[in-house]
C-alpha positions in Angstrom: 37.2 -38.6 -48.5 38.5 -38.9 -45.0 35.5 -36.7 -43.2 31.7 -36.8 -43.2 30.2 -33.9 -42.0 26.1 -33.4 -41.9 24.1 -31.4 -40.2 21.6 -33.1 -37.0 18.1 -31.1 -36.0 15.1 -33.0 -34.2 11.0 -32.2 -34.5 11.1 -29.0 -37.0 7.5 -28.4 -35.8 6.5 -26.9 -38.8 2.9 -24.8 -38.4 3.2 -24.9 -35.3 2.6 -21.1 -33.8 4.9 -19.3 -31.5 2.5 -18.5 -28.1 3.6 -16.3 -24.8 3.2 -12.6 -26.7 0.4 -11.3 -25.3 -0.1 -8.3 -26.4 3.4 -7.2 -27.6 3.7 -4.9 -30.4 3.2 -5.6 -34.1 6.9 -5.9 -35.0 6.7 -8.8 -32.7 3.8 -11.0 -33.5 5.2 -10.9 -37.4 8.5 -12.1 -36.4 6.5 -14.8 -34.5 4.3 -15.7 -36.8 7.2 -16.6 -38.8 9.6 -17.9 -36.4 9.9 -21.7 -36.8 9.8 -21.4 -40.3 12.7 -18.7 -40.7 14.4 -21.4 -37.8 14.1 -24.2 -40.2 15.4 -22.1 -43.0 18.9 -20.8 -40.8 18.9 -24.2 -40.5 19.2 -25.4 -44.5 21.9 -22.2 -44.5 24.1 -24.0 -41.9 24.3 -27.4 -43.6 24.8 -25.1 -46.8 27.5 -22.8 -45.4 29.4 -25.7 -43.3 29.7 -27.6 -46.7 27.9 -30.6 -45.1 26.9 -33.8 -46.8 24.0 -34.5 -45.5 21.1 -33.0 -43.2 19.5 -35.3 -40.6 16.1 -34.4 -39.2 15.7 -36.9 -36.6 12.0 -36.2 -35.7 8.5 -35.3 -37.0 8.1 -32.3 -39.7 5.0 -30.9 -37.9 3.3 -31.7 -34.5 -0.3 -32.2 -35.9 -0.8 -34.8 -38.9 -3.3 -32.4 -40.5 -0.2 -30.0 -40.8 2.0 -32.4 -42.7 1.1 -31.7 -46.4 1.4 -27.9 -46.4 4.5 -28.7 -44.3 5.8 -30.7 -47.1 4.7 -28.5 -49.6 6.8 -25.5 -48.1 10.0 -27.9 -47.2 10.6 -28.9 -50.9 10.7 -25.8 -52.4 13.0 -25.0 -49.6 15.2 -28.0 -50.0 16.6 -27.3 -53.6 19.4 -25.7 -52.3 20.3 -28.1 -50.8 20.2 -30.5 -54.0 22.0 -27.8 -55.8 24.9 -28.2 -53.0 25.5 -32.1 -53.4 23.6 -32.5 -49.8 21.6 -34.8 -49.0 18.4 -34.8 -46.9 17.6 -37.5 -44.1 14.4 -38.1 -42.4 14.5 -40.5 -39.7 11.7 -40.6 -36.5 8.4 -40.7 -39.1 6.4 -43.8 -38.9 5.9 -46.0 -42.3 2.3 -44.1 -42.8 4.3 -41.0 -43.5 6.7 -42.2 -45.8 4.3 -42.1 -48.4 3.8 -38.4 -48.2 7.3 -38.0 -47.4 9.0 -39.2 -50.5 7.8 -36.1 -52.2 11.1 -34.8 -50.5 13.5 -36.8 -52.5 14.9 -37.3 -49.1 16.4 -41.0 -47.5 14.0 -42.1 -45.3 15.1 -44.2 -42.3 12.0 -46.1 -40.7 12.0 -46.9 -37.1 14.0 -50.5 -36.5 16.6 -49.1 -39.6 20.2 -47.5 -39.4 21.5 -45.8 -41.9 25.3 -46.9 -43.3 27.1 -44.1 -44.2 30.7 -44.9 -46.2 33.3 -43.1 -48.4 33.2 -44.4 -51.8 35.4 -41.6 -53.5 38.0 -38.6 -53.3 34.5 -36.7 -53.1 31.7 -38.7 -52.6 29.3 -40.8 -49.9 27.4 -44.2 -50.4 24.2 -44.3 -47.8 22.3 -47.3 -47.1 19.9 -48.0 -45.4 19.6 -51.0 -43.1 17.8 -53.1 -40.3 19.5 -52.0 -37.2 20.1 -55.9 -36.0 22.3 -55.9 -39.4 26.4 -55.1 -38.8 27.4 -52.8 -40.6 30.4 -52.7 -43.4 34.1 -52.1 -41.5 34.6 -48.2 -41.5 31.4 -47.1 -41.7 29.2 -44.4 -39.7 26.2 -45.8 -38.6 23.6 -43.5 -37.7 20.3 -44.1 -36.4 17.2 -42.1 -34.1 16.7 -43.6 -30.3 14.8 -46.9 -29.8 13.4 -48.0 -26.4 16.5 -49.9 -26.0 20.4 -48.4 -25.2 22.5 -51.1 -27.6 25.5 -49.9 -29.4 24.9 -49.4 -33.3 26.6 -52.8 -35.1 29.0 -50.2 -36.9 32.6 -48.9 -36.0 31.2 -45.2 -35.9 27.8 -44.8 -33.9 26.2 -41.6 -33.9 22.7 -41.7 -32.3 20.4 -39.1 -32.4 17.6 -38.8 -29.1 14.8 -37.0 -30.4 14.0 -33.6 -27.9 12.9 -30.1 -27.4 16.2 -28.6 -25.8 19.7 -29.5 -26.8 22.1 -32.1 -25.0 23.9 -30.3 -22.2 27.3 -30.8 -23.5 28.6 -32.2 -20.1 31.6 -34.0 -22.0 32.4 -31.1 -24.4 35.6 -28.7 -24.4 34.5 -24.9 -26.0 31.3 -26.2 -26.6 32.4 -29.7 -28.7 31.1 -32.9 -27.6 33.7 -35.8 -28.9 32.2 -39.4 -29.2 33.1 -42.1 -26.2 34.6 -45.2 -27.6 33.8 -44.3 -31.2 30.1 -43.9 -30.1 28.0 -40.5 -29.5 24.6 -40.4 -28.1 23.0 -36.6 -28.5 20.1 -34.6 -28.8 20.2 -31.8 -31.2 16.6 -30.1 -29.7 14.0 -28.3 -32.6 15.1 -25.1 -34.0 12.6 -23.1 -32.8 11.3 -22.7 -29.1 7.6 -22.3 -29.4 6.4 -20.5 -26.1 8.0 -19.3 -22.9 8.2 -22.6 -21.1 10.9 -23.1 -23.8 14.2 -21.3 -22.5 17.4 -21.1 -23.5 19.1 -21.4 -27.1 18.2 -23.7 -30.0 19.3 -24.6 -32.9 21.0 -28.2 -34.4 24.6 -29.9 -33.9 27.3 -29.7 -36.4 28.8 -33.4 -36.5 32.0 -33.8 -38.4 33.1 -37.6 -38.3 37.1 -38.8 -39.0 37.1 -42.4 -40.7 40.6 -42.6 -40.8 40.7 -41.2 -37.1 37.8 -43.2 -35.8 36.4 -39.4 -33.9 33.1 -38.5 -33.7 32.6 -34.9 -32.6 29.4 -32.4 -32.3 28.8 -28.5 -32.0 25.9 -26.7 -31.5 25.1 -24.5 -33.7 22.6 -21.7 -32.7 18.9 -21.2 -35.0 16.3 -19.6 -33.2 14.5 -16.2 -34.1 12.7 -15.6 -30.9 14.2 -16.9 -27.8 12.6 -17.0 -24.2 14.7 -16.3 -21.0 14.5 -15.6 -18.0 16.6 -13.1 -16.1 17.2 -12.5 -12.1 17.5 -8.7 -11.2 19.0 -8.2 -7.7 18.1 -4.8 -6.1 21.3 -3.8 -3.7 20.0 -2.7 -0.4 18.6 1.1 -0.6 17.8 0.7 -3.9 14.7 3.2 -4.4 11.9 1.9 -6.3 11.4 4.9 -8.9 15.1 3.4 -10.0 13.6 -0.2 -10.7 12.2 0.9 -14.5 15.8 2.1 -14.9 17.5 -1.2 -14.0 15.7 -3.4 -15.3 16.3 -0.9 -19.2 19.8 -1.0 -18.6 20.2 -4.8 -18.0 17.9 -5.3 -20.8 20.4 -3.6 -22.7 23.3 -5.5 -21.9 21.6 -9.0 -23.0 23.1 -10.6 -26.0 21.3 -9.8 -29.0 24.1 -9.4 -31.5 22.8 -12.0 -33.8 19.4 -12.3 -35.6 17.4 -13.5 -32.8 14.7 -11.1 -30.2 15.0 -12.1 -27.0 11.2 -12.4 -25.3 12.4 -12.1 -21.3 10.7 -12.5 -17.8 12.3 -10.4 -15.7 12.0 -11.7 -11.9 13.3 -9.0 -9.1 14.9 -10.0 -5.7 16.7 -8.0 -2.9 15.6 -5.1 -1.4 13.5 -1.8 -2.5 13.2 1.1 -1.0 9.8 3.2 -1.0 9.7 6.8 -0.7 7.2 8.3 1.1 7.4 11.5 -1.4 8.0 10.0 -4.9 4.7 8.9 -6.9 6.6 4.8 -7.0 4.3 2.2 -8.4 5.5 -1.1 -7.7 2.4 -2.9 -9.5 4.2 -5.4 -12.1 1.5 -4.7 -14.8 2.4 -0.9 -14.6 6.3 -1.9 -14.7 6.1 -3.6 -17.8 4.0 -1.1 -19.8 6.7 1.4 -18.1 9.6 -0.6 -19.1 7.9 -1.6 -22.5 7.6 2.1 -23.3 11.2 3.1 -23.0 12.2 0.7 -25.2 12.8 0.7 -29.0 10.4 -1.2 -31.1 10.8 -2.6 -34.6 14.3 -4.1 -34.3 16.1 -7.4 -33.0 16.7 -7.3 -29.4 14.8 -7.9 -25.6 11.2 -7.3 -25.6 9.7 -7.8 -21.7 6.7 -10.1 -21.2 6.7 -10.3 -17.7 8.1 -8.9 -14.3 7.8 -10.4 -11.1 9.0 -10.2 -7.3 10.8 -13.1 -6.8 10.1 -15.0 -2.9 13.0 -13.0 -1.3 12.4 -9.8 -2.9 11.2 -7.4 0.2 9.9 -3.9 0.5 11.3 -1.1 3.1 8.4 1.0 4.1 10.1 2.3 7.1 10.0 5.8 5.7 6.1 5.9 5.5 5.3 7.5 9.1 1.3 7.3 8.6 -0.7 5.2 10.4 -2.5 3.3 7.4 1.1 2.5 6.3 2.4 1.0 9.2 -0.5 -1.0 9.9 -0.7 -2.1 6.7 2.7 -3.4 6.9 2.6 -4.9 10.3 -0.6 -7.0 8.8 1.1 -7.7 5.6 4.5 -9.0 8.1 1.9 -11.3 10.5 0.8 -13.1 7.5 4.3 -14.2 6.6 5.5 -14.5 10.1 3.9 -18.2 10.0 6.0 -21.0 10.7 5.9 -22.2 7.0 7.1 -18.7 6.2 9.6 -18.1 9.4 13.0 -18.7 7.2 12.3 -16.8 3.9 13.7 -13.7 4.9 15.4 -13.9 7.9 18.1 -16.1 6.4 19.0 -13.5 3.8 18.7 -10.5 6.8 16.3 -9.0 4.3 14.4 -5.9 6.0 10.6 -5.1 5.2 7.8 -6.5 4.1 7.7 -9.4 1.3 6.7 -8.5 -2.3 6.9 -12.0 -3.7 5.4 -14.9 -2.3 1.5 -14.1 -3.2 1.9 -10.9 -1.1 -0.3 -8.1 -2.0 2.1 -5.6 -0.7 2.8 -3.1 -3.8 -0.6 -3.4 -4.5 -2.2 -2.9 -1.0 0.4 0.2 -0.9 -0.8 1.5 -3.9 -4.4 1.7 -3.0 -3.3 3.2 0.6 -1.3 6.6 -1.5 -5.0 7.1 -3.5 -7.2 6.9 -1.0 -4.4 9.4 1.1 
């Protein structure tokens, strides 16, 4: 065997729940409920499908202690497959008080201060061992072991070295997405599976490490888990743009996100530029009554973009110039004196923006609003 391949995820988090859905539809909050544990089970099916030999976790099963055992419980019945497909499971980040619990698993277990050696034996088969880190390692081998407070090189000819995180490692040395190994040494964070509330953007998932001993390569791609994913995504309103169009927008951009795969995507929506109010059309520019419009129009009960939020971003400002009343105008001359402070002078007039600010704290829409009932 020329090429070990396994399968790198950190913290699985298991019970712990997905938060941010405020009241978002049923559909929803059972794909939530669910989420890190149907994350942690696309990820068994990756080392499964990409014929890998082994499956690293390099962090904690669950966030809380008192979590552990059912976590364990669940994780074995899960892990047979894996048995059944020659691979092996690695858990590496616990402390020794775990290990006890842990060996229910049938899993290696790679305390903190310990490497594990990782050598061909066969046409088909790998010999681990597990090792104190300060011991070299046998010519040829992959050494792989979970970040210490120090930054030394692995004592092995292969180093892979997995740094525990929530997000991914930006692959800043990567072609197509491929991180390859510097000096036969590779230093990555695979992130957890599963983002867990909206703080958490972007993509997760593990890395797919295939490693050349005749070679000497080390290289790494990641591979995509989630089943709910947060984002957030910048609408810019062109000049002119009339508010009673803003519900359309932000439908048809929500449209055009990727959601070909199995994940929903939970998005803030921030607006900037410039809208327009009409001084006929009935145009509500409260947030609160933009997402239950927006929520409304869309289809429920299926993978795709579900809206939490929408906001006026800092630079997002409101032409009122069509409003001829009184109220209206003095409203907005009020509204402009308060953001015409110092601290305030270069928000808009570096963009040319004309009107009054929505962002920023302003009370604009809202104020606006309340102006049209009283009218």
């Amino acid at each position: 065997m020329t090429v070990i391949r396994f399968l790198h995820t950190d913290a699985l988090r298991l019970g712990s729940p997905v938060a941010g859905l405020a009241h978002s539809p049923d559909w929803l909050r059972k794909v939530a409920a669910s989420a890190v544990r149907t994350a942690v089970t696309n990820v068994i099916e990756a080392a499964v499908a990409a014929r890998c030999h082994l499956l690293l976790i390099a962090g904690r099963l669950t966030e809380s202690d008192q979590d552990l055992e059912l976590a364990i419980t669940w994780l074995k019945a899960q892990t047979v497959v894996l048995r059944e497909h020659g691979i092996r499971l690695v858990l590496a980040g616990h402390p020794d008080a775990d290990h006890a619990a842990l060996r229910r698993l049938d899993a290696i277990l790679v305390a903190p201060g310990e490497r594990l050696d990782v050598r061909s034996n066969s046409a088909d088969r790998i010999e681990c061992i597990v090792t104190p880190r300060t011991i070299a390692a046998r010519p040829g081998s992959l050494g792989i072991e979970v970040a210490g407070q120090t930054t030394v090189r692995p004592q092995a000819d292969l180093a892979y070295v997995a740094i525990p995180a929530v997000n991914s490692s930006a692959m800043t040395n990567s072609i197509d997405g491929v991180a390859s190994a510097h000096d036969r040494h590779l230093r990555i964070s695979a992130g957890c599976p599963q983002a867990v509330n909206p703080a958490e953007r972007g993509v997760f998932g593990c890395q797919l490490v295939d490693v050349d001993l005749v070679h000497q390569t080390l290289t790494a791609r990641f591979c995509s888990t989630d089943a709910i994913r947060f984002a957030q995504e910048l609408v810019t309103c062109r000049p002119g743009t009339p508010a009673s169009q803003l519900c359309d927008l932000l439908r048809e951009r929500s449209r055009l996100l990727d959601t070909t795969g199995r994940c929903t995507i939970v998005v803030e929506w921030i607006v900037g530029g410039q809208v327009v109010l009409s001084p006929t059309a009935n145009d509500s520019l409260d947030e609160s009554t933009l997402l239950k419009d927006l929520r409304g129009s869309l289809h429920a009960g299926h993978s795709g973009a579900w809206p939490c939020r929408i906001r006026f971003s800092d630079n997002c400002t409101l032409d009122v110039s069509a409003h001829r009343s009184a109220a209206a105008q003095e409203f907005s001359s009020v509204v402009l004196g308060r953001f015409s402070r110092a601290e305030h002078q270069t928000l808009f007039s570096d963009h040319g923006a004309v009107g009054i600010p929505l962002g920023s704290g302003s009370e604009a829409a809202l104020g606006l609003n309340f102006l049209r009932r009283v009218a």
